[in-house]
Backbone bond lengths (Angstrom), bond angles and torsions (degrees), N, CA, C in turn:
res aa  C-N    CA-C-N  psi(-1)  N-CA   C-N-CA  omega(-1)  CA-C   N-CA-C  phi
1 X - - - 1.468 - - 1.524 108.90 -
2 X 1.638 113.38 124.66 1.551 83.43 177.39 1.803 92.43 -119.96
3 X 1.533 97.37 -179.78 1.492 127.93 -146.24 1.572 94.78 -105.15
4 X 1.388 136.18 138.66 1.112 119.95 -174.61 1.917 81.53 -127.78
5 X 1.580 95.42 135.97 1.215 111.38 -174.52 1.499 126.52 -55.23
6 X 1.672 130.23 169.21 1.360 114.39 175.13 1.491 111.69 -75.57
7 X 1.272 115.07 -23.51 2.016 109.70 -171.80 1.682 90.57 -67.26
8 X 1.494 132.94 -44.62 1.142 148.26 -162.91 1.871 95.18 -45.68
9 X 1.127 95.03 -71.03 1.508 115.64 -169.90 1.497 116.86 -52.79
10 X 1.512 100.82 -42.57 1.283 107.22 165.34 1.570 134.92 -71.09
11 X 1.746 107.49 -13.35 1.432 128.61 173.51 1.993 86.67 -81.44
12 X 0.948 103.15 -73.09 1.111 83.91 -174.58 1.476 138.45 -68.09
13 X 1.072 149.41 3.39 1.512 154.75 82.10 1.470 111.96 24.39
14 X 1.569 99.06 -70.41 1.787 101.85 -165.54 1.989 91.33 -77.42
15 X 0.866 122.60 -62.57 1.823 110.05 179.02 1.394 101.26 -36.92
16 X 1.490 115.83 -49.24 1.930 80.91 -171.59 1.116 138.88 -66.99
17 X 1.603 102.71 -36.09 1.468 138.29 -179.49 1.946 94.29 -57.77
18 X 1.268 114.77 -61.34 1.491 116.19 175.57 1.939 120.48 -47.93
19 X 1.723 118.19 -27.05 0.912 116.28 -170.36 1.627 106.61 -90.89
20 X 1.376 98.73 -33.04 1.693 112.38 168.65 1.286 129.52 -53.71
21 X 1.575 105.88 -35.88 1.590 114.38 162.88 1.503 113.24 -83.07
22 X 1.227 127.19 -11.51 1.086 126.83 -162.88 1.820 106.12 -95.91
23 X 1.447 114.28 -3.93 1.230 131.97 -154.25 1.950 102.66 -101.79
24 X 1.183 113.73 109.74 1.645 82.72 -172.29 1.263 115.67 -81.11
25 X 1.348 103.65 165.74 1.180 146.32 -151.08 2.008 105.39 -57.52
26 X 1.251 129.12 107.44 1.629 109.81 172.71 1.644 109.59 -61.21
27 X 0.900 133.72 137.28 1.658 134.71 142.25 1.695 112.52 -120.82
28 X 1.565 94.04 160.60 1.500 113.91 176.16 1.785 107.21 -97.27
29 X 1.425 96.49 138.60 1.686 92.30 -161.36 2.100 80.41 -93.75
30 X 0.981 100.97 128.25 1.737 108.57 172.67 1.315 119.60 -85.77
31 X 1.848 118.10 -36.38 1.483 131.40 179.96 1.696 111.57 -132.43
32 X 0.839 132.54 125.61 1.671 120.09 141.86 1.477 108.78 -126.39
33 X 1.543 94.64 151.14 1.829 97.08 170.80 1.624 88.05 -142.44
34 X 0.960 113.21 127.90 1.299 126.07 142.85 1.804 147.96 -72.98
35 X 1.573 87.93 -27.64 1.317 100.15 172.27 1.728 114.81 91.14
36 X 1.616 111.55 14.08 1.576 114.02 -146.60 1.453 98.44 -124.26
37 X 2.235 110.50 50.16 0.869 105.17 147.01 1.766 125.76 -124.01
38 X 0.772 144.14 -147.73 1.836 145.35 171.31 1.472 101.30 -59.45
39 X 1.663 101.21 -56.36 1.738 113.47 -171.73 1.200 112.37 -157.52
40 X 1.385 108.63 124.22 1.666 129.12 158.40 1.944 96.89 28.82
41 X 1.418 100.46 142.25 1.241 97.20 166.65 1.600 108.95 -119.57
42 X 1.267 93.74 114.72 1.430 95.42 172.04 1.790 149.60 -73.72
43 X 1.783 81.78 -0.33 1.677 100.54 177.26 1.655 96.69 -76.70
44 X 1.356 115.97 -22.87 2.098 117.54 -177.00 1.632 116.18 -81.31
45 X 1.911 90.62 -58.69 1.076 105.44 -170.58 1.583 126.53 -110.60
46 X 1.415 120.43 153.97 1.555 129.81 -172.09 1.623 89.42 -115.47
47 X 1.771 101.40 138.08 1.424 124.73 160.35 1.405 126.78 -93.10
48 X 1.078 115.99 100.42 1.577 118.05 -147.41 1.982 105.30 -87.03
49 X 1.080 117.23 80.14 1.461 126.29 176.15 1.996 112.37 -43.05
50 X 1.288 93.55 127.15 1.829 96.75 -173.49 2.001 96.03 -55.55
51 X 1.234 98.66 131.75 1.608 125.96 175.17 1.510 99.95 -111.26
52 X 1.419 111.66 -118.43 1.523 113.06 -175.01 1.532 98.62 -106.56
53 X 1.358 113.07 135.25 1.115 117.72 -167.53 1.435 124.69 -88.60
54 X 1.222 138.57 137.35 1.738 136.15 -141.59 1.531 89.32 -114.29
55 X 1.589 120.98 144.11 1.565 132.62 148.27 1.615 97.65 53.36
56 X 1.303 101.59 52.25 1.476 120.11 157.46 1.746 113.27 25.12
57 X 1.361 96.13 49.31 1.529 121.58 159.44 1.161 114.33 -43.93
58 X 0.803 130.69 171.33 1.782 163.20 -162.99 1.049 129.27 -104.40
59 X 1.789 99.56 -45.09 1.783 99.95 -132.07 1.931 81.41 -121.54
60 X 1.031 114.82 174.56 2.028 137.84 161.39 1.369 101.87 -127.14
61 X 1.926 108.45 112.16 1.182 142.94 -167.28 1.979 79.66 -90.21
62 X 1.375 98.80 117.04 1.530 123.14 177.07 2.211 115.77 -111.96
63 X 1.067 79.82 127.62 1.847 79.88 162.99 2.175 94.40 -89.59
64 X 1.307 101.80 117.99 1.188 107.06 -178.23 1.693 99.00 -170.62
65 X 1.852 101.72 138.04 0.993 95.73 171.86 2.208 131.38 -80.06
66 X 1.395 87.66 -0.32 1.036 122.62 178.10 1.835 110.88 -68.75
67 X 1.504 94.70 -44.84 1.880 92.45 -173.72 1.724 103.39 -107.78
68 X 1.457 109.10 17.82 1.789 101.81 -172.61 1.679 82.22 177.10
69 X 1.516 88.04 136.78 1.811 99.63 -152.53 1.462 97.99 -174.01
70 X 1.444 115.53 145.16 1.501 116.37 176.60 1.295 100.05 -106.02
71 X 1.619 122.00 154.54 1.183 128.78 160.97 1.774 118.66 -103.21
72 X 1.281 113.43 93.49 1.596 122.26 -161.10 1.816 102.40 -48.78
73 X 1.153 118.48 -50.45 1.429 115.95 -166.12 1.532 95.18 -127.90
74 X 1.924 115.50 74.47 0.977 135.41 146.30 1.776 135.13 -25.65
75 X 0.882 104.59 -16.10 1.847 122.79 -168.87 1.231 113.14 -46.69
76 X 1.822 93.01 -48.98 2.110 99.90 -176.07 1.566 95.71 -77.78
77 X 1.090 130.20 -8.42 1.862 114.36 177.91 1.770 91.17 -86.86
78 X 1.394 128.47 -12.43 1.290 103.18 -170.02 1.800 109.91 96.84
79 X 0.985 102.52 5.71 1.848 99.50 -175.64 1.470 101.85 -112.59
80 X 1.347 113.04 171.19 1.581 123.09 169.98 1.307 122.90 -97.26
81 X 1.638 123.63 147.22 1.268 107.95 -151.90 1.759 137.42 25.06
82 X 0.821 119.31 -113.03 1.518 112.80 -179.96 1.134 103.42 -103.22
83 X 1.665 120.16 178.09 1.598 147.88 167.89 1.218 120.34 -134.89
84 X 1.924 98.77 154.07 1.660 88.30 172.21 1.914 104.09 -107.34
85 X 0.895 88.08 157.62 2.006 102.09 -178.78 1.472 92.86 -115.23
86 X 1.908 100.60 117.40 1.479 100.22 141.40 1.209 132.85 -94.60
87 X 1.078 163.39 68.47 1.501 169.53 -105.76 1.556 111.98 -110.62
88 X 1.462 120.97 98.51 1.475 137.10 172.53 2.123 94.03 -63.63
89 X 1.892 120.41 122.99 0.745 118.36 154.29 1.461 111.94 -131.14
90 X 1.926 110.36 164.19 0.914 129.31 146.19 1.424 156.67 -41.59
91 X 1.385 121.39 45.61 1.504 129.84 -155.41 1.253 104.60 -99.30
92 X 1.252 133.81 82.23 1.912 126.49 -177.69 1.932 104.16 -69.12
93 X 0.996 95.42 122.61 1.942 103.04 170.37 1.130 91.07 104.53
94 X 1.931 158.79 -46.65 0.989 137.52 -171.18 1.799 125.56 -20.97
95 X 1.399 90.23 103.16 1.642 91.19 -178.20 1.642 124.65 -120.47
96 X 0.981 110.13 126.19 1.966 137.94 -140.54 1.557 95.53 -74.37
97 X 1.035 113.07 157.66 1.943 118.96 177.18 1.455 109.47 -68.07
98 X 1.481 108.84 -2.24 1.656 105.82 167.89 1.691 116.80 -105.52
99 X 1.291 89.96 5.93 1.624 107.02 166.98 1.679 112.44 73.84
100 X 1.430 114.74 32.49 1.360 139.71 -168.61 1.620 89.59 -105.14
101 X 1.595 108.14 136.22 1.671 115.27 155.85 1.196 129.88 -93.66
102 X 1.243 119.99 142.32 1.552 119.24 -173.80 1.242 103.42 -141.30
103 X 1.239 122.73 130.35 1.487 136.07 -178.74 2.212 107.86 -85.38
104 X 0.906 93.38 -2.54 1.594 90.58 179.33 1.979 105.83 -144.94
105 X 1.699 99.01 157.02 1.445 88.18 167.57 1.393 108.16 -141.45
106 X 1.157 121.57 174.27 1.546 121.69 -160.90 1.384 110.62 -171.41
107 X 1.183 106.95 166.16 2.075 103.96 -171.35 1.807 108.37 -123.14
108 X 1.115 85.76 160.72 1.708 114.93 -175.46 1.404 124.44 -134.91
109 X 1.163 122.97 120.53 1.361 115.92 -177.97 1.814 116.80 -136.77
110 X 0.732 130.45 139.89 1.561 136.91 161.51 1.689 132.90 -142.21
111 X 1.324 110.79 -173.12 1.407 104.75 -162.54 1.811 98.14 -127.25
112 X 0.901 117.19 27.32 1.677 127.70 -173.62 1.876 91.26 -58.06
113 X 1.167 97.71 138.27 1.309 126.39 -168.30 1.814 130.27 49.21
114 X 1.632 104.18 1.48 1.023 131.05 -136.77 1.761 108.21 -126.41
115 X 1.624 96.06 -20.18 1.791 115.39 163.81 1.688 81.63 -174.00
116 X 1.626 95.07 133.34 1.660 92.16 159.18 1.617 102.36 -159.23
117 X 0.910 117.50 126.03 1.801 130.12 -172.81 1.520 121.21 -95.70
118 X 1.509 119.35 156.80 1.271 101.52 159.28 1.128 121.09 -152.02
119 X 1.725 129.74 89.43 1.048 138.27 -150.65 1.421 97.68 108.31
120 X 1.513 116.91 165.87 1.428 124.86 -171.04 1.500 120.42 94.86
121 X 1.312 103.27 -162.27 1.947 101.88 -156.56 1.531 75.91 -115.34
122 X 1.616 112.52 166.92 0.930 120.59 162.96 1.737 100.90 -168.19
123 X 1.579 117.72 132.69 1.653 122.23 -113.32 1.985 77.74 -166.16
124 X 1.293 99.42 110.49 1.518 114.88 157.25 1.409 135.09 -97.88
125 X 1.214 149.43 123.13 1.616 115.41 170.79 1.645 112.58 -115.94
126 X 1.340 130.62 101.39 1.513 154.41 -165.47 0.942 114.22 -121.03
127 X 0.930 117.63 138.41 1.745 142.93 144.62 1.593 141.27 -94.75
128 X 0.900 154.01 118.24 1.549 133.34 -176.85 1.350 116.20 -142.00
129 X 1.343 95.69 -176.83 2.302 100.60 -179.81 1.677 92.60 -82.56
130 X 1.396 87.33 160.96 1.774 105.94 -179.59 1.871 91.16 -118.55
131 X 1.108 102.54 124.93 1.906 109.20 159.05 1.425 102.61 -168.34
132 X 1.452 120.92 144.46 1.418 113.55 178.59 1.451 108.85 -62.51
133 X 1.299 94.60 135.49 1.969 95.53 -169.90 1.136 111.02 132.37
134 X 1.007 100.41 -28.29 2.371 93.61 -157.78 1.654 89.66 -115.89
135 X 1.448 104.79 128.19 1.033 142.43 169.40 1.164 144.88 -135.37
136 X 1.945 93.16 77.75 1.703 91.58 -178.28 1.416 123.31 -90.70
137 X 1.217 126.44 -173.01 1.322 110.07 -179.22 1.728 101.74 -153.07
138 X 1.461 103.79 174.88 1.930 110.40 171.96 1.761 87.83 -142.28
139 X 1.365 106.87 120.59 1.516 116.70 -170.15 1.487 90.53 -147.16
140 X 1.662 107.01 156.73 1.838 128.07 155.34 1.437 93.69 -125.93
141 X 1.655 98.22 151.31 1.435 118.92 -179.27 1.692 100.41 -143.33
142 X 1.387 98.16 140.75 1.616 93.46 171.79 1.525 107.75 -82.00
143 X 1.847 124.53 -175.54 0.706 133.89 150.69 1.392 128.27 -81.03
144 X 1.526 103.91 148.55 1.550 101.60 -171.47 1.721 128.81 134.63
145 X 1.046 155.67 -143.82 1.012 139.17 129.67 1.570 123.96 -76.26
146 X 1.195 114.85 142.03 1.226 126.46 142.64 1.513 143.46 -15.21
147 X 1.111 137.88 117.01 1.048 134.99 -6.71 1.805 109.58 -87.42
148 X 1.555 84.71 3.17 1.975 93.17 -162.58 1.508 105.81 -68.43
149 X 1.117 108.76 -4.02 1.805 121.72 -170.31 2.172 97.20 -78.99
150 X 1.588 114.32 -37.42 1.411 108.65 -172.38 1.635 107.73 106.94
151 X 0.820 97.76 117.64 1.722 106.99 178.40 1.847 110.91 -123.40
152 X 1.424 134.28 106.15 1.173 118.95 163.13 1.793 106.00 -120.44
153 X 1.672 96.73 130.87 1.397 131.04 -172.04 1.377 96.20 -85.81
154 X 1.484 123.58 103.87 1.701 115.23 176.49 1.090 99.65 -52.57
155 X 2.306 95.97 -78.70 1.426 125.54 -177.27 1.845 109.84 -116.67
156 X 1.824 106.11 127.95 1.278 92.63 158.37 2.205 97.30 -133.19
157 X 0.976 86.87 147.82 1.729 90.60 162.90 1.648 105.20 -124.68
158 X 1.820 88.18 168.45 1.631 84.88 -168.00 1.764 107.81 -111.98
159 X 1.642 84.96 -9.55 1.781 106.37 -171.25 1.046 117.47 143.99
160 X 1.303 105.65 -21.11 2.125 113.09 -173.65 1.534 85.60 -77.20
161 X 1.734 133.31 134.77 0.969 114.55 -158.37 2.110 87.84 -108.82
162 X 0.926 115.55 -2.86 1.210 131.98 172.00 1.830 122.44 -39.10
163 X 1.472 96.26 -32.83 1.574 111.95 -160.93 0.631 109.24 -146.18
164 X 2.120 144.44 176.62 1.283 150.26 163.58 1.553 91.77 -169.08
165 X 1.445 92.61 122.07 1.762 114.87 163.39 1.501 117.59 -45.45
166 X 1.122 108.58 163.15 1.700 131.18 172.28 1.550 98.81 -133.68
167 X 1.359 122.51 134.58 1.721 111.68 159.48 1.602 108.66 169.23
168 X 1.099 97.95 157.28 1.621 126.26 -155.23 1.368 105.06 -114.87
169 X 1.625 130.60 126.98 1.124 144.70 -163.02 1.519 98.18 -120.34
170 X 1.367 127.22 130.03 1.380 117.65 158.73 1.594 114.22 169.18
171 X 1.263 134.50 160.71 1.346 145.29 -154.91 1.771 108.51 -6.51
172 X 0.713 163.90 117.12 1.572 148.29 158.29 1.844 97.33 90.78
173 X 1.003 152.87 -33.46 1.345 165.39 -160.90 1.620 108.10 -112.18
174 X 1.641 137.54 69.12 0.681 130.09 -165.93 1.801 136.73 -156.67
175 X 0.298 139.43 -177.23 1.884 122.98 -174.30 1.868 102.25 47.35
176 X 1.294 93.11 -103.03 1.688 113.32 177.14 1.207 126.38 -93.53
177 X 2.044 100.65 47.99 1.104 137.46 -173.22 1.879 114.11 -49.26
178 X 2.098 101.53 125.11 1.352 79.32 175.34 1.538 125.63 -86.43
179 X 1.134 119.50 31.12 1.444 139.42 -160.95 1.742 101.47 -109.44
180 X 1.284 108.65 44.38 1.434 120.09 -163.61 1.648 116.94 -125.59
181 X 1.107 126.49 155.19 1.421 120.59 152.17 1.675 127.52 -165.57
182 X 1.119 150.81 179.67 1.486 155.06 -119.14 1.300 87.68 -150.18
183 X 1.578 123.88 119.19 1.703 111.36 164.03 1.717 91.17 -119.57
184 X 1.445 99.03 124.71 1.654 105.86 -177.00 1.943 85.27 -90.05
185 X 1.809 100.50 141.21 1.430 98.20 156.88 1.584 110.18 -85.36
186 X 1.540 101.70 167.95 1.615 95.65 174.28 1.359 111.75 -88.65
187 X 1.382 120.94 173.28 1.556 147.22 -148.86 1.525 91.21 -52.78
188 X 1.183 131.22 136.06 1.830 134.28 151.85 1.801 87.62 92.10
189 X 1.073 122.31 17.00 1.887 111.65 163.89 1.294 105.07 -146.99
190 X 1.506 101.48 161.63 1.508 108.73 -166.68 1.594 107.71 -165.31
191 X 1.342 126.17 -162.84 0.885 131.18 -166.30 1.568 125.70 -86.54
192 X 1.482 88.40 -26.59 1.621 113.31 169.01 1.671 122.84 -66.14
193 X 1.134 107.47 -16.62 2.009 126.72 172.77 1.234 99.59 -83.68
194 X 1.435 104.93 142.59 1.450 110.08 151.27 1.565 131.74 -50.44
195 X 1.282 130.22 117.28 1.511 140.30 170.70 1.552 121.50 -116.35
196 X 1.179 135.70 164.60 1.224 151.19 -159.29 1.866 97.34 -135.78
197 X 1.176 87.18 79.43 2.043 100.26 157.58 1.504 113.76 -62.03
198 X 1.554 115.50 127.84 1.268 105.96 142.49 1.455 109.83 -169.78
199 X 1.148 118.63 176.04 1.604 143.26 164.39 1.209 114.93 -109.37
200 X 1.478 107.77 144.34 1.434 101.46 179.50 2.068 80.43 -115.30
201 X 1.580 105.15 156.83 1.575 93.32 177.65 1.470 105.15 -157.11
202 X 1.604 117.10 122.47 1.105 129.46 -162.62 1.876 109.27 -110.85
203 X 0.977 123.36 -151.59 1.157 128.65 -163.90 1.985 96.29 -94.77
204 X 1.508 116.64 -30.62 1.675 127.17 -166.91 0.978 88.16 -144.30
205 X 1.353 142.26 45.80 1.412 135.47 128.25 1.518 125.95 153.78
206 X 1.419 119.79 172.44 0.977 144.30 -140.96 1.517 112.34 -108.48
207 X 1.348 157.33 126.27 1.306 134.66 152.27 1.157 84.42 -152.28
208 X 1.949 86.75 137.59 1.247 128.91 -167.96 1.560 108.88 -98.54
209 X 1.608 128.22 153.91 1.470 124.69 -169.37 1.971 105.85 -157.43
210 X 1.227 88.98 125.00 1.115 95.37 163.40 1.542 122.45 -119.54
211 X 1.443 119.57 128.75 1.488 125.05 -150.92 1.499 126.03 36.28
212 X 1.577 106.98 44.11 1.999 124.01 -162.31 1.446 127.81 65.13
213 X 1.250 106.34 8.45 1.516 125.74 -165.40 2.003 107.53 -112.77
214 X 1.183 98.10 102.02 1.447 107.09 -174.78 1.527 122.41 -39.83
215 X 1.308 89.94 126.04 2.137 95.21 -179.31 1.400 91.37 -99.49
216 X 1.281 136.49 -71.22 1.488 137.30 -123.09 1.135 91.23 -163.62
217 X 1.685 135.83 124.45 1.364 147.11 147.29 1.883 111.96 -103.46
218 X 1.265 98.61 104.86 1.743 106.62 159.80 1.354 101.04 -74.81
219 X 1.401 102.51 175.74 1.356 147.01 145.39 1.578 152.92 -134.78
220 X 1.458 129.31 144.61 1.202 90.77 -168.02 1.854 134.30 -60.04
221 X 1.561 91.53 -11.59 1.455 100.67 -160.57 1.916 87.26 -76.33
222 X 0.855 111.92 -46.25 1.716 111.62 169.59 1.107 121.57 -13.80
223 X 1.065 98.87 -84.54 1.514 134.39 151.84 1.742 123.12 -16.35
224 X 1.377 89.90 -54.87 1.793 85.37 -165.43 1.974 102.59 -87.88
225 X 1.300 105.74 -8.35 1.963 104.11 163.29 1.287 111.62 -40.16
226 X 1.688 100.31 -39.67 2.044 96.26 179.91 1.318 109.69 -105.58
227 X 1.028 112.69 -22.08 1.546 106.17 172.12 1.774 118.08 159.12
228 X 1.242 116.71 -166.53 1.351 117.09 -156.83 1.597 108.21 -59.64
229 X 1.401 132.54 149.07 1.105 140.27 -169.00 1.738 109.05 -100.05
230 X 1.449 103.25 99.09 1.310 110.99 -159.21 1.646 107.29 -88.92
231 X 1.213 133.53 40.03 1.086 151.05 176.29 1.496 141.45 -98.36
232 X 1.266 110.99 7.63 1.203 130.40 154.24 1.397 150.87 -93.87
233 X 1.223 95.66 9.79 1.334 112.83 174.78 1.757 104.29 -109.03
234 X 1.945 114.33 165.55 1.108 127.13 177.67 1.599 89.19 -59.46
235 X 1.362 89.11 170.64 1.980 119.76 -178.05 1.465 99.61 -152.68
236 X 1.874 100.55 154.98 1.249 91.26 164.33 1.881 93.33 -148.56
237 X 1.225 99.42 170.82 1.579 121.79 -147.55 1.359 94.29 -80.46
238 X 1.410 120.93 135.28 1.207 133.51 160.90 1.643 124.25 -123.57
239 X 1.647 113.27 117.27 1.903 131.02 -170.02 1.450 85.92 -104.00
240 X 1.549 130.82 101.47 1.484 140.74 144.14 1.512 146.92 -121.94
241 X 0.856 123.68 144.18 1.581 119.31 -177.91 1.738 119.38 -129.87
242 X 1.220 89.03 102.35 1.431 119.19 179.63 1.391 95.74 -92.09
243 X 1.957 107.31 140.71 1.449 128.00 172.29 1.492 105.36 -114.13
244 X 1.339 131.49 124.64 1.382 122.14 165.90 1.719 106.38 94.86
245 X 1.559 90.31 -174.30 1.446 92.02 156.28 2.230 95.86 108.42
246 X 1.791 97.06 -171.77 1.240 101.17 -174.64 1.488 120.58 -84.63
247 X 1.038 126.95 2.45 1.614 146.69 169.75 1.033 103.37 -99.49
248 X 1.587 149.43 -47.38 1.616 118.76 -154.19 2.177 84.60 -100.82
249 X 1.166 92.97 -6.66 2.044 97.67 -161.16 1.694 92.57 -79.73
250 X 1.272 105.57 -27.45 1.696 115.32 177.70 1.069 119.69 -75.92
251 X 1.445 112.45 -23.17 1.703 117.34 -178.94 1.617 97.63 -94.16
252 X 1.370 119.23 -67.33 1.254 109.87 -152.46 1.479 99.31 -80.29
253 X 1.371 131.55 -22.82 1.569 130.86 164.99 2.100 88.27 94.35
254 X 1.277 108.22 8.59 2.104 96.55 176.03 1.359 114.64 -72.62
255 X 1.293 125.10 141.73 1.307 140.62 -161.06 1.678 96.42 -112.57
256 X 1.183 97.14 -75.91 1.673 97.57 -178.44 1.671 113.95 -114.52
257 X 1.286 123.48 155.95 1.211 128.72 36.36 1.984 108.54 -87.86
258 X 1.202 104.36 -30.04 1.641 113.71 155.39 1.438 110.88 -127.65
259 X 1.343 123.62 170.34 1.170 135.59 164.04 1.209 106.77 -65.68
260 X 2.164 111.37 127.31 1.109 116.27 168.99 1.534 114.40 95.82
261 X 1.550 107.34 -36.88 1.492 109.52 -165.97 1.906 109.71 -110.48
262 X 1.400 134.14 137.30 1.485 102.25 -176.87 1.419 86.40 -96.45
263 X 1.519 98.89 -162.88 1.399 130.12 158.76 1.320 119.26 -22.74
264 X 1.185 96.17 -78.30 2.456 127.63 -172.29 1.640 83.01 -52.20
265 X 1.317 116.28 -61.46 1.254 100.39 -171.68 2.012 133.31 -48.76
266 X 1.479 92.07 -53.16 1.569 108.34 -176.14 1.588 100.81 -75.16
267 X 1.848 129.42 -12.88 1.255 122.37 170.36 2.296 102.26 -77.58
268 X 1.021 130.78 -33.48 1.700 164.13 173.23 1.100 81.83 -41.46
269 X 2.073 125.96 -82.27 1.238 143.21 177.51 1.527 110.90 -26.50
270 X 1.605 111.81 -54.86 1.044 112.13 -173.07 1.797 135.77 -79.89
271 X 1.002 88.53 -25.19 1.462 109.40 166.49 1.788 128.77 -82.58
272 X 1.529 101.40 5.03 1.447 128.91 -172.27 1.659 110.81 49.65
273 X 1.136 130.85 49.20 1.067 135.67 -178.82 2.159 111.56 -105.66
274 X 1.195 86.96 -14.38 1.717 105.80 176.32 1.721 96.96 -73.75
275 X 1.312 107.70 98.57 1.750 112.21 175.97 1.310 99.29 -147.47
276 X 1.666 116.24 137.55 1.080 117.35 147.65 1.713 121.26 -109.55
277 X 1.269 117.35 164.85 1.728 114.31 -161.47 0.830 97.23 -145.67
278 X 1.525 106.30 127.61 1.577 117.91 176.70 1.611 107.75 -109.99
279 X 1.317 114.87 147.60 1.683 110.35 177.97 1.543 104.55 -107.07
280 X 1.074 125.36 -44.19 1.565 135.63 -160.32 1.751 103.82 -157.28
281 X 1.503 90.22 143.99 1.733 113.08 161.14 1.557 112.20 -124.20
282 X 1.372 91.84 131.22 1.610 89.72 169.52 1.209 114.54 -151.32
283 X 1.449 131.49 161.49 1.229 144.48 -165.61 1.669 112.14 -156.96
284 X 1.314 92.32 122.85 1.414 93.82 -168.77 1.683 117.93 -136.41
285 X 1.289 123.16 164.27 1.675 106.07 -168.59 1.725 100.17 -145.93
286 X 1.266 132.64 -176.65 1.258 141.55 -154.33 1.548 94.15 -91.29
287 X 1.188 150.78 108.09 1.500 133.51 169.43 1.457 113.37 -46.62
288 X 1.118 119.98 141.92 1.534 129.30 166.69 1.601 125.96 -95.82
């Protein structure tokens, strides 16, 4: 019988251990949407109709096939199988069931009660218009109140087509949250190309990715300097497009022709060129 030595054992140790990491990873896929039917599926997703309107927005969030629309044979946008279109329009006088006016309308959608995760990846692939003003976003929010419920911001832009935020909303950490950050693309890309949003999100933290390539890593200890780490609870996915308001009015500092939004932009609006495009949703978790 022979004896195979300790350096032996230990060579072989580090090869296995090396082939095991080297092996990818199983996961359980929890969500996909593709977008690759006639219209919206409503067994996933909720159309969220403008109620009271948040951070002195702009726009009236409509169920319309007009402001949220599939594109069946996606190919010429560059996507696979189909897409969804959120569509920023021009409606002057549109006035809301709370008897509020809004000069523009725009769509909202989510999956609240309908997919909700906790922990796992969660991975967009979008495109949209750049004008100061337009602010769409790919976000999860828990249920509950505000902000104590947990808010994570994959991707939002405000119009600068240069960049798109990362940031975390929650107890003490919130509005003009310092739990934030700026991912500049590099030279010749922008916001207007197709990209791949996501977060990966664990039990102590957060890291953020644009096209798999790290923007922003939290933590919980980060996190808890301002306060409680509202991240343990399910979330569910939110596809919206907000015009205006106290985020894009903070960056670009425009007053009129609305707050937040200029001119180029609300002329963009008008010419229906204000779209954002989604190709795929997905959500995914560690297999067990």
């Amino acid at each position: 019988m022979k004896f195979i030595g300790l350096t032996s054992i230990i060579a072989l140790c580090a090869i296995t251990s090396a082939i095991a990491q080297n092996q990818p990873k199983k996961i359980d896929t929890v969500f996909f949407e593709d977008f690759n039917q006639k219209t919206l599926d409503r067994s996933k997703w909720n159309v969220e109709v403008t109620g009271n309107t948040v951070n002195d927005e702009q726009e009236a969030y409509v169920d319309s096939a007009t402001t949220i629309y599939l594109l069946n044979n996606a190919s010429t946008e560059g996507a696979t199988n189909g897409a969804l279109v959120l569509k920023a329009l021009y409606h002057p006088g549109y006035i809301s069931k709370e008897n509020k006016k809004y000069d523009f309308l725009s769509g909202r959608i989510n999956t609240r009660h309908k997919m909700e995760f906790t922990y796992g990846s969660a991975s967009c692939r979008m495109k949209m218009a750049s004008g100061a003003g337009l602010w769409p976003a790919f976000w999860a929010l828990g249920n509950g109140k505000w902000p104590d419920c947990g808010e994570i911001d994959v991707m939002e832009t405000v119009g600068d087509s240069s960049w798109i935020s990362n940031a975390m909303h929650g107890p003490g950490y919130f509005g003009n949250t310092p739990i934030a950050y700026r991912a500049f693309f590099p030279t010749g890309t922008d916001v207007t190309q197709w990209h791949v949003y996501s977060v990966d999100w664990t039990a102590d933290s957060m890291v953020f990715k644009v096209d798999d390539k790290v923007t922003y890593s939290v933590t919980r200890a980060m996190v808890k300097k301002y306060g409680r780490w509202a991240f343990d609870n399910p979330k569910f996915i939110i596809l919206n497009f907000a015009l205006g308001g106290g985020y894009p009015g903070g960056v670009n500092k425009i007053k009129t022709p609305y707050y937040g939004i200029s001119e180029a932009t609300v002329n963009k609006i008008k010419a229906g060129q204000a779209k954002t495009i989604v190709d795929w949703v997905l959500v995914t978790r560690p297999a067990k």
